[in-house]
N, C-alpha and C positions, 0 to 999 in steps of 0.2 A: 465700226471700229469702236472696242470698247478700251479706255484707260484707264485709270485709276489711281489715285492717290493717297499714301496712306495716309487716315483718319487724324492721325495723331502727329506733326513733326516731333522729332525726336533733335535733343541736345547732343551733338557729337563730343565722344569723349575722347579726348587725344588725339584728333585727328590732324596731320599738318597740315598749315594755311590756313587753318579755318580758326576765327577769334570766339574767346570762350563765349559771346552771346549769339553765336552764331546758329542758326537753325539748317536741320538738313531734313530735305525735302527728299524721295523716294520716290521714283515713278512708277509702276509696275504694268507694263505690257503684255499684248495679249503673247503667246507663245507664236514663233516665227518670228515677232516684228525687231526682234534684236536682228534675227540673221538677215533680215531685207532692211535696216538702216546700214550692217557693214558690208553689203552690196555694192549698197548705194556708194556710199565713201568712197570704194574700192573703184567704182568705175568711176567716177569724180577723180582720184587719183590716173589712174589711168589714161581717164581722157586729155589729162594737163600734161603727162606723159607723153604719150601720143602729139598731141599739137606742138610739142615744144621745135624748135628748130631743126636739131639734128636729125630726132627722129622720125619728124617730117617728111626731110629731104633723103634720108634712108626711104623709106617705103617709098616713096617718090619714084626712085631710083630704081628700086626691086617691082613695082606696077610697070613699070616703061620698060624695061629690058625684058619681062614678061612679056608684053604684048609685041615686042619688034620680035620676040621667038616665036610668032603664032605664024 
């Protein structure tokens, strides 16, 4: 895994939230690694999704009445 950072931070100009001595830093990743961190996220979202109560006892519900139809 290569990273990289660029050489030089750079002063952002007008940027909101950020105070004028403020420094921005730049990451620049290899090609792919953006689409497999919002994977990642996505199924972190999902899996909170998933485990939360409702949706739980839904699928619960939909596995069990499946299986008594076998």
């Amino acid at each position: 895994m290569r990273c990289s950072v660029s050489s030089a931070p750079t002063v952002p100009a007008n940027r909101p939230g950020l105070s004028a001595g403020a420094v921005e830093v730049r990451l620049r990743l290899p090609n792919g690694y953006a689409s497999a961190v919002a994977a990642v996220a996505f199924a972190a979202v999902l899996y909170k999704v998933v485990r939360s109560g409702a949706v739980s006892s839904a699928l619960s519900s939909i596995v069990t009445s499946a299986l008594h139809a076998i």
